[in-house]
C-alpha positions as CSV (number, residue, x, y, z in Angstrom):
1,X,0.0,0.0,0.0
2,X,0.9,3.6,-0.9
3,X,0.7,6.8,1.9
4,X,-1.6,5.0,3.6
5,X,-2.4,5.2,7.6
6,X,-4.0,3.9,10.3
7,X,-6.2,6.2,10.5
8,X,-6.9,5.4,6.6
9,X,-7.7,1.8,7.6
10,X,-10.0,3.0,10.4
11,X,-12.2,4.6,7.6
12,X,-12.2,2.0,5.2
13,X,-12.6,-0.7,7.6
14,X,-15.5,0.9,10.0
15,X,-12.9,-0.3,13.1
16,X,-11.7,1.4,16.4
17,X,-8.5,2.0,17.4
18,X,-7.8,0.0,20.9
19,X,-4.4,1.6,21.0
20,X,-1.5,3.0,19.2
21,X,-1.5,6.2,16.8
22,X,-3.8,6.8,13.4
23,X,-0.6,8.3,12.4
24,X,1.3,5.4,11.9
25,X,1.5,3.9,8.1
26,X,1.3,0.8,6.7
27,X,2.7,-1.0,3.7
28,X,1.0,-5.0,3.3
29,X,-1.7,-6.8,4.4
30,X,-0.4,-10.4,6.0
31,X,-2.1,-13.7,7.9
32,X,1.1,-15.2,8.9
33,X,2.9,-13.9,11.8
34,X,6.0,-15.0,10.9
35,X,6.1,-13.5,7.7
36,X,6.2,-9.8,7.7
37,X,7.4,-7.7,4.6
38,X,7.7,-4.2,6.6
39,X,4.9,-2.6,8.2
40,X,2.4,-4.5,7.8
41,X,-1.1,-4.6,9.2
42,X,-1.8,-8.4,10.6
43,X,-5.1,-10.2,9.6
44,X,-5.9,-12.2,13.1
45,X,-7.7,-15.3,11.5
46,X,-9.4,-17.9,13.6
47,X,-9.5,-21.3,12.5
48,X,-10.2,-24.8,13.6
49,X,-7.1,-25.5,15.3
50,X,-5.4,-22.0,15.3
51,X,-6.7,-18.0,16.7
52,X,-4.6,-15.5,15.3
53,X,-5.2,-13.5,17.9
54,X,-2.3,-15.3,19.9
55,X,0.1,-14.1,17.5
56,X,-0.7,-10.5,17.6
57,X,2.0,-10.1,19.5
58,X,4.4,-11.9,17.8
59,X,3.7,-9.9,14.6
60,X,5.0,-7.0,16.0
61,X,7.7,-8.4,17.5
62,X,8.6,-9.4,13.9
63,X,7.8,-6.2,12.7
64,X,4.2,-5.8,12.4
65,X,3.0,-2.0,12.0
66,X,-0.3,-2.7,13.2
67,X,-3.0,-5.5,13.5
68,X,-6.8,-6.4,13.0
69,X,-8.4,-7.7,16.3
70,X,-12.1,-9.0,16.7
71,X,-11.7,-9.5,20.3
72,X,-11.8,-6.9,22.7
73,X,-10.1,-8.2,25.8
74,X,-6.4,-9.2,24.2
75,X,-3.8,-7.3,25.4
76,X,-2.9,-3.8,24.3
77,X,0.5,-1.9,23.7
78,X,1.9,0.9,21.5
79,X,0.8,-0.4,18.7
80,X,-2.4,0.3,16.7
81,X,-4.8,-2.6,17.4
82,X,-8.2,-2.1,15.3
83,X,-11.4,-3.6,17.0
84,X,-13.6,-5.2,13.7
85,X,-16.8,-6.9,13.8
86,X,-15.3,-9.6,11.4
87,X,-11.5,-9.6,10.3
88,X,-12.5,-11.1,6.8
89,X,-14.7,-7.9,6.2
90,X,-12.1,-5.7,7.2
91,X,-9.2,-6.6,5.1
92,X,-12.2,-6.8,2.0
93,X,-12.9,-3.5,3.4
94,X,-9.9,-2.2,3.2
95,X,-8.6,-3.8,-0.4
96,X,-11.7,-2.4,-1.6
97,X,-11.1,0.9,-0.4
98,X,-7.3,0.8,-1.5
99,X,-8.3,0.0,-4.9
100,X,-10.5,2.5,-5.2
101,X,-8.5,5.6,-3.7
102,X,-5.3,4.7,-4.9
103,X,-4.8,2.6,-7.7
104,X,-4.9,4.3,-10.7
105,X,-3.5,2.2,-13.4
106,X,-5.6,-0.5,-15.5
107,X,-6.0,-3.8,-13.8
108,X,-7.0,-7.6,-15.9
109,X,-8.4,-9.6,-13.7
110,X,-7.9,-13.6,-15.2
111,X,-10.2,-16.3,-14.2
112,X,-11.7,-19.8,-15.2
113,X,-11.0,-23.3,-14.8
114,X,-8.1,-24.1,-15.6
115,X,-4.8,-22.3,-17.2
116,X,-5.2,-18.8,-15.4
117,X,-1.6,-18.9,-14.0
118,X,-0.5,-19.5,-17.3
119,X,-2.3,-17.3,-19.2
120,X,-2.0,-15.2,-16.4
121,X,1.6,-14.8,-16.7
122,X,1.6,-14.9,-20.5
123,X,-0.7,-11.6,-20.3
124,X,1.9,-10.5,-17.6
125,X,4.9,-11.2,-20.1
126,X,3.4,-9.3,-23.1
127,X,1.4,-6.3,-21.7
128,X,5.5,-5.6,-20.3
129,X,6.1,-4.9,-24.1
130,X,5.6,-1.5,-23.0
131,X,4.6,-1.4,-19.8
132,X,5.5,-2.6,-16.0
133,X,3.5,-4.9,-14.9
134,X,2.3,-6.0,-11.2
135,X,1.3,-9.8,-10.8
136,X,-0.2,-12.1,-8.7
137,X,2.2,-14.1,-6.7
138,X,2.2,-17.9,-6.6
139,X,-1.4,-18.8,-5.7
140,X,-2.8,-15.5,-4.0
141,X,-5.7,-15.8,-6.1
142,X,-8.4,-16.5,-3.9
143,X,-10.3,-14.4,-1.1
144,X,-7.9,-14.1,1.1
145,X,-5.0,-14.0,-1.5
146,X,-6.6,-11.1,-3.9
147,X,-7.1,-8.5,-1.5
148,X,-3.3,-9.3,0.1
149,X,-1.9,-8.8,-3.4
150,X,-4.1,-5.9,-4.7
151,X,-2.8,-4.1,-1.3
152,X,0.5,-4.5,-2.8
153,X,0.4,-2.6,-5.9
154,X,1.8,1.2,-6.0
155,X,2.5,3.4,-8.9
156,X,5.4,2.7,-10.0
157,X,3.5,0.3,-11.9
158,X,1.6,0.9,-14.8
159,X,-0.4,-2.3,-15.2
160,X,-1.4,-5.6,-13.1
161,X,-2.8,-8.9,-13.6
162,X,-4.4,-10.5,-10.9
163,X,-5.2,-14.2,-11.1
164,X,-9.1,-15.0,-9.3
165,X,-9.7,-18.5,-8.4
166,X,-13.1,-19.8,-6.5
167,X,-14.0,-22.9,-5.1
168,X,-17.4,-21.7,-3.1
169,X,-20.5,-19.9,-4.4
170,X,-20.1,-16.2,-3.3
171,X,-16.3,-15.7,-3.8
172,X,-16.3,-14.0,-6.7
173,X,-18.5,-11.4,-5.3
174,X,-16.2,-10.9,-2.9
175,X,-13.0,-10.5,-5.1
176,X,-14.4,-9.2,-8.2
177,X,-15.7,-5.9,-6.0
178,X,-12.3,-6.3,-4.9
179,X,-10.2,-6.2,-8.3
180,X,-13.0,-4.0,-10.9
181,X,-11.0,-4.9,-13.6
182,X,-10.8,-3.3,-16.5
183,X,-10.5,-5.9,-18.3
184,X,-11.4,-9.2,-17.8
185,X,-10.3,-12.7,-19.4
186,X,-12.5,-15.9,-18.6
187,X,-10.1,-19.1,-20.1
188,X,-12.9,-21.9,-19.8
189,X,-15.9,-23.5,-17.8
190,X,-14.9,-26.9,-16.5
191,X,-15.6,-29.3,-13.8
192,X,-13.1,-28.2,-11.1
193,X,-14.8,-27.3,-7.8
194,X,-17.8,-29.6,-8.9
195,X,-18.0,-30.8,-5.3
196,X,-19.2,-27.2,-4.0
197,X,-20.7,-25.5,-7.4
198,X,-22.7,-28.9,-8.0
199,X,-22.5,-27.8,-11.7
200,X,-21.1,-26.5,-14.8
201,X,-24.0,-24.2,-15.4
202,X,-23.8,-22.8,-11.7
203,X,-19.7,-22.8,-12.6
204,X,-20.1,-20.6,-15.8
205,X,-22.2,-18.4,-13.4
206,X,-20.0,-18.0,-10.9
207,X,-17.2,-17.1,-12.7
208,X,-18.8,-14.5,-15.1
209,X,-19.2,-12.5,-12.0
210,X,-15.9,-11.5,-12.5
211,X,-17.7,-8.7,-15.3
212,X,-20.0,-7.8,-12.3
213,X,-17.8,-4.4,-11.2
214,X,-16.5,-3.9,-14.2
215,X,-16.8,0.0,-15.5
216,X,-18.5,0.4,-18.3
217,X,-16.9,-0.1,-21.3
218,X,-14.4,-2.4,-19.8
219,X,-13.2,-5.0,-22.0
220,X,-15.0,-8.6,-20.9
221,X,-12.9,-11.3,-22.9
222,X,-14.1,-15.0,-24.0
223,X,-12.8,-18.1,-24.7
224,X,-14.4,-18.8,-27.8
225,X,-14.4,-22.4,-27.9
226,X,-15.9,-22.9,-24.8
227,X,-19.3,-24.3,-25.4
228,X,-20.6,-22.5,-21.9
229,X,-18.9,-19.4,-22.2
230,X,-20.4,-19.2,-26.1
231,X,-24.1,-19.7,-24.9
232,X,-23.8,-17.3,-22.5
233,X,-25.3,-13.5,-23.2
234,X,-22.8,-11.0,-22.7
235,X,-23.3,-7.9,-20.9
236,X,-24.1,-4.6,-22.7
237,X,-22.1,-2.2,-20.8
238,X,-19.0,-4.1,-21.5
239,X,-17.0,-4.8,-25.4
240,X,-17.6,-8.5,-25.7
241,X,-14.1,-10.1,-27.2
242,X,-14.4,-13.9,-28.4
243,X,-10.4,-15.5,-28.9
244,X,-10.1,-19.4,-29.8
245,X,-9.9,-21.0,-33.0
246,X,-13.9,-20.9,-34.2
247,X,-14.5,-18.9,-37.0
248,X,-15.6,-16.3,-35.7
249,X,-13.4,-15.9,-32.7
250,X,-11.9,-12.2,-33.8
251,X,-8.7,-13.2,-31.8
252,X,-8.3,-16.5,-34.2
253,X,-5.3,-19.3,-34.5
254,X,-5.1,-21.3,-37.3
255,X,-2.6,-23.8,-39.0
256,X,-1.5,-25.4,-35.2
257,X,1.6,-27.4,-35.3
258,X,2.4,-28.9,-31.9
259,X,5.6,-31.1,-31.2
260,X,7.2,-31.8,-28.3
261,X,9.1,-28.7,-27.3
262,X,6.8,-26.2,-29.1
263,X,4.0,-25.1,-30.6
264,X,3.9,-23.1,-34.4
265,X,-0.3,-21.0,-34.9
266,X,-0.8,-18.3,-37.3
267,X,-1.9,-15.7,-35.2
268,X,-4.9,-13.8,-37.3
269,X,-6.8,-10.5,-36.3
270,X,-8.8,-8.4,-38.8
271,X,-7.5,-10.4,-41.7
272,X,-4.0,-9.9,-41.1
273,X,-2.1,-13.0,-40.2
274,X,1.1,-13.4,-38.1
275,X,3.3,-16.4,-38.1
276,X,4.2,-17.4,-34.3
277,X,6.3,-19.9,-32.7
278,X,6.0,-20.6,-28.9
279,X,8.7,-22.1,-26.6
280,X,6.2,-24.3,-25.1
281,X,3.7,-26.8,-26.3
282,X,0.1,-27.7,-26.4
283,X,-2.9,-26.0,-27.7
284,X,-3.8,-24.7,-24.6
285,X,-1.5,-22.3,-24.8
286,X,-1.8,-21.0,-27.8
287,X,-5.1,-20.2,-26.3
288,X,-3.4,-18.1,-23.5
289,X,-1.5,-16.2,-26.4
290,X,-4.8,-15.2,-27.8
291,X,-5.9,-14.0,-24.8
292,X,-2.8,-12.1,-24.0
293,X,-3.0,-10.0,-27.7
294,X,-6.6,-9.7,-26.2
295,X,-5.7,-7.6,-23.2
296,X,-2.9,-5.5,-24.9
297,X,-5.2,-4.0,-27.6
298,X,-7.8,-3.4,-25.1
299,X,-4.3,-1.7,-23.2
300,X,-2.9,-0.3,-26.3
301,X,0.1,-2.2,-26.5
302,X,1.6,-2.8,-29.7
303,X,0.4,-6.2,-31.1
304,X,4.2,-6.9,-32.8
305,X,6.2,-6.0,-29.7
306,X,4.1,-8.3,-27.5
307,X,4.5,-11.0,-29.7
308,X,7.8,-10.9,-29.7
309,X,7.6,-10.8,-25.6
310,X,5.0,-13.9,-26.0
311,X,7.2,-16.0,-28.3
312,X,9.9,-15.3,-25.0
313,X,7.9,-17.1,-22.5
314,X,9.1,-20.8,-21.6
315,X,6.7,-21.8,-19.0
316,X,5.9,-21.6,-15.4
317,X,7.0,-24.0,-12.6
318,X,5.4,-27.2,-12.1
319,X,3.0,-26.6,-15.0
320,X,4.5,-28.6,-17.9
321,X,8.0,-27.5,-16.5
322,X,10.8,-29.7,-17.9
323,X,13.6,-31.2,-15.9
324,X,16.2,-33.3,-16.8
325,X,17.4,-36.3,-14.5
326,X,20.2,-38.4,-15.2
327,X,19.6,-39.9,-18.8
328,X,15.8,-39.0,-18.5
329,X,12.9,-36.5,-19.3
330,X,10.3,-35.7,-16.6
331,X,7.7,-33.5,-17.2
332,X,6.6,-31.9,-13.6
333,X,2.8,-30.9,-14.5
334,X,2.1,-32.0,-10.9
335,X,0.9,-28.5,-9.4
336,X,-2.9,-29.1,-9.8
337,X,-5.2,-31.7,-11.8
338,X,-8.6,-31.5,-13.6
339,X,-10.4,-33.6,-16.2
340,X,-9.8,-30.6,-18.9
341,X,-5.9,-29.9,-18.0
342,X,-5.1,-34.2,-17.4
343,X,-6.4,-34.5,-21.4
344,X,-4.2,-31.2,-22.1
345,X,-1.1,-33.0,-20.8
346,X,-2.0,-35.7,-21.8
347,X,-1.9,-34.2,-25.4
348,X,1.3,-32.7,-25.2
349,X,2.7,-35.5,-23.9
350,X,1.7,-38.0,-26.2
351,X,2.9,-35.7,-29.1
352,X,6.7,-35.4,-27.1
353,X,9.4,-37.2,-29.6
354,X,11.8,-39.2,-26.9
355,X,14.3,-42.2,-28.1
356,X,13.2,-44.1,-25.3
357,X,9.4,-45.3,-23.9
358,X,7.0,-42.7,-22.5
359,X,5.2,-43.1,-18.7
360,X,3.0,-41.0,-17.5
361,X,1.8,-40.7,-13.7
362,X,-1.3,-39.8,-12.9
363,X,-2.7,-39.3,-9.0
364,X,-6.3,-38.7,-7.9
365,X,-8.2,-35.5,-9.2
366,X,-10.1,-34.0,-6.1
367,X,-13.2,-32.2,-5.6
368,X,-15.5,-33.8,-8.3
369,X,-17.6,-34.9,-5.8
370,X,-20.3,-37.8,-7.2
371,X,-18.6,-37.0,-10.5
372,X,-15.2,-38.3,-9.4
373,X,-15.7,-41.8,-10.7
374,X,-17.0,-41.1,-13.8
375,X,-14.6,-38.2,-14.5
376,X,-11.5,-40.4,-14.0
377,X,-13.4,-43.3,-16.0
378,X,-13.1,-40.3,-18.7
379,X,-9.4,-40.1,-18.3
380,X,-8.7,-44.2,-18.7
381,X,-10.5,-43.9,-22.1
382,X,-8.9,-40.9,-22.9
383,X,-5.5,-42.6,-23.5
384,X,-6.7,-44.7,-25.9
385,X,-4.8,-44.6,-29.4
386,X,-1.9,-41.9,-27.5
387,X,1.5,-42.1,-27.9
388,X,2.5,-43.8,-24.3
389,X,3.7,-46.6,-23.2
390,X,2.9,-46.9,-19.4
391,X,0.7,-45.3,-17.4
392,X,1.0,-45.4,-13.2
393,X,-2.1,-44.7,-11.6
394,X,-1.9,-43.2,-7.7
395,X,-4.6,-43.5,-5.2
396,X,-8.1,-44.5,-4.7
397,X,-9.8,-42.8,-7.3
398,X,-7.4,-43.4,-9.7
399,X,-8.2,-47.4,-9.9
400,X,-11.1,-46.1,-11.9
401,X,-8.5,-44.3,-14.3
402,X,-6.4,-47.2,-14.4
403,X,-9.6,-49.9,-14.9
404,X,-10.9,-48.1,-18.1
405,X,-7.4,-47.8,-19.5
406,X,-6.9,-51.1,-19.3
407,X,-10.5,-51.5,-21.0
408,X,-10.0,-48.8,-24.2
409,X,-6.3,-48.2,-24.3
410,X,-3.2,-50.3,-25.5
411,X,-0.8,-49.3,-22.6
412,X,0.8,-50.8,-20.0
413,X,-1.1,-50.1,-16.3
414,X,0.4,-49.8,-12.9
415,X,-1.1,-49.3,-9.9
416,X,0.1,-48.2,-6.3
417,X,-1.0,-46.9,-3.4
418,X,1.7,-44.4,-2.0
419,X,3.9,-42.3,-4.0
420,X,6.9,-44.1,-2.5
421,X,5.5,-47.2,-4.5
422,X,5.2,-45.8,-7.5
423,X,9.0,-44.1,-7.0
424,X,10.9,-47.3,-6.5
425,X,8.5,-48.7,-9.9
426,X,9.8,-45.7,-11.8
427,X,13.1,-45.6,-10.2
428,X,13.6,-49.6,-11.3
429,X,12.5,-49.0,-14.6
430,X,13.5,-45.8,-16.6
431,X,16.4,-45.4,-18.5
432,X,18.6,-43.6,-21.1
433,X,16.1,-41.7,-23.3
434,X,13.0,-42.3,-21.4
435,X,10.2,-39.3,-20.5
436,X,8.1,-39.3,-17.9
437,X,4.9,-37.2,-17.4
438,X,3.2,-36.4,-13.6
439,X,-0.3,-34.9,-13.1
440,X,-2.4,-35.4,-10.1
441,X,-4.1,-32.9,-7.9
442,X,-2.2,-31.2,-5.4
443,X,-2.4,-32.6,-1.8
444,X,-1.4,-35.9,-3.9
445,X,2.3,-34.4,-3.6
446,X,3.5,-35.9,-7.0
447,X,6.2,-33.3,-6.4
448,X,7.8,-36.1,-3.5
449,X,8.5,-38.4,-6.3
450,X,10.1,-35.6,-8.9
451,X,12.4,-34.1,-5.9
452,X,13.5,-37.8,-5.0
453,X,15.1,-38.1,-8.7
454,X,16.4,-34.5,-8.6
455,X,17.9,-35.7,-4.8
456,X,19.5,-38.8,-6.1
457,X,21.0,-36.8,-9.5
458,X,22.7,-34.4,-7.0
459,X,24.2,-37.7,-5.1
């Protein structure tokens, strides 16, 4: 945050001041005690097993400028406390607030499915053809994330793109009143967070409420080969933009080439066609690129110097990210798994030229619900006539991955129950000239297997 105060906070948050001095000023927003950037303002959340309100103290000791409280009777000292009916609120408040007072440059916000860190930092990489860009960190995308990051941009920026994820009806509305883009991308409607949204339509309403503080004018833009996001009626006040490869997508690829460590699209806007080649493969992210020229003409950045800044960009960790172990190939895609981004790997993957055999790894993909079965089923099938050789299957869930592979594809099927299992498999079996894909949803901590062959390289 920029020249803002305590007593800047009091207004925006509708708190009192226990103790300490409006005058003071403060920089971040932060949850976690133990990591403060420089004067921050601590967010006191109580959970299941942990009240932030025990830390208050230890916040300032580690350099806290001031803190949230929603207890009264905690103990007070030099620093401003602010008494709040609800610390959630308050920090909403106060991002709310922030954005609204003080940030004056355009913001995108990026939602959907899957792929918004990607084509979240693609839009990053060419919008800073001409300008600087502010970006969501890591995985600050949610409710708690957005307004912590939006907090964090100052003016020395001329841009940001801020990544929205939601898992829970009503999150949107909080972080979309939050961010008011100016923009807006939406990459795709699928089936992750099933469990909580029950369904795709209720999905696809969810996320459009990214467009719901948007100024008028602002620049809504589609995926337009998403069958949900194609039926749905776009909103009057905001210029409707359509990218994909349907004909009348205005933001168009044609003439996709995909191979293993890139993919060649003619980029076409308007009738004028541009040849492109990007440093990393699969359709998907061609997809991203057309959203990215998307966002810089709504930003007026020159279409030919952010293609050259596109064509740059070689990935993001863990999502497709390629490392090399002894005489081996492993593809770490292992940060998150959904039906629509297993068959995107899955794609890439079987189109990867290796002089060895190809396995791919696939863990449980959580929070489908009653759909989880038949959504896995869906991946088992989906193998069929691709270009690997064995595919290991990790967890419960998975057996009905592995099951309908073994009934519609010609590959070899493994199954395990613990990642240490399916690392001592691997670990007998790979050699010189071999790839090997991973995919599974996060708290399936595919990672433990990758960093055990990046261990025993460094031995």
């Amino acid at each position: 945050m920029q020249n803002v105060t305590v007593r800047d906070i009091l207004k925006a948050s509708g708190g009192t001041l226990l103790c300490g001095s409006e005058d003071t000023y403060v920089e971040h927003i932060t949850i976690d005690s133990r990591k403060i950037a420089g004067n921050d303002i601590f967010v006191p959340f109580v959970g299941e097993r942990v009240d932030g309100h025990n830390y208050i103290q230890s916040a300032f000791k580690n350099g806290a400028a001031a803190s949230f409280s929603s207890k009264r009777d905690i103990p007070l000292c030099e620093k401003p406390i602010i008494l709040v009916d609800d610390v959630m609120k308050a920090m909403l408040n106060t991002a709310r607030w922030y954005r609204k007072e003080r940030i004056k440059i355009p913001v995108t916000g990026v939602t959907g499915s899957v792929g918004k860190t990607s084509t979240r930092e693609i839009i990053s990489r060419a919008l800073s053809a001409e300008k600087n860009v502010f970006s969501t960190k890591g995985n600050y995308n949610g409710q708690i994330g957005v307004p912590m990051t939006m907090c964090d941009i100052d003016n020395s920026y001329e841009a940001a793109v801020i990544e929205m994820g939601i898992s829970l009806f009503g999150e949107m509305d909080n972080i979309s009143s939050v961010v008011c883009a100016d923009c807006a991308v939406v990459t795709n409607i699928g089936k992750c967070h099933i469990e909580n949204l029950l369904t795709q339509e209720n999905i696809l309403t969810e996320k459009l409420k990214i467009a719901d503080n948007m100024p008028d004018g602002g620049t809504l833009i589609l995926n337009g080969d998403d069958r949900l996001l194609r039926s749905c009626i776009p909103d009057k006040r905001l210029n409707t933009v359509y990218y994909g490869t349907s004909p009348d997508c205005r933001f168009k690829a044609e003439n996709i080439t995909v191979t293993g460590t890139g993919t060649a699209f003619d980029f076409v806007l308007d009738g004028k066609r541009k040849a492109m080649k990007l440093q990393i493969a699969g359709k998907h992210n061609v997809m991203n690129a057309l959203a990215a020229f998307a966002v810089c003409e709504s930003l007026g950045v020159d279409l030919d110097a952010a293609a050259e800044r596109i064509q740059t960009y070689s990935g993001f960790a863990r999502r497709m990210e390629r490392v090399q172990c002894r005489d081996y190939l492993i593809i770490d895609d292992a940060y998150n798994a959904s039906t629509d981004s297993v068959k995107a790997a899955i794609d890439v993957f079987s189109d990867l030229q290796t002089n060895g055999k190809k396995y791919i790894v696939l863990a449980d993909m959580l929070e489908l619900g009653e759909h989880a079965a038949d959504e896995h089923r869906t991946i088992g099938a989906y193998l069929a006539g691709k270009d690997i050789d064995t595919a290991v299957f990790i967890g419960t869930l998975s057996r009905y991955t592995a099951q309908s592979a073994r009934d519609n594809a010609d590959v070899e099927v493994k199954c395990f129950d613990s990642n240490a299992e399916a690392y001592e498999f691997l670990k007998e079996n790979l050699i010189k000239g071999d790839a090997v894909l991973f995919k599974g949803s996060h708290s399936m901590k595919l990672e433990e297997i990758i960093e055990k062959f990046i261990q025993s390289e460094e031995e």
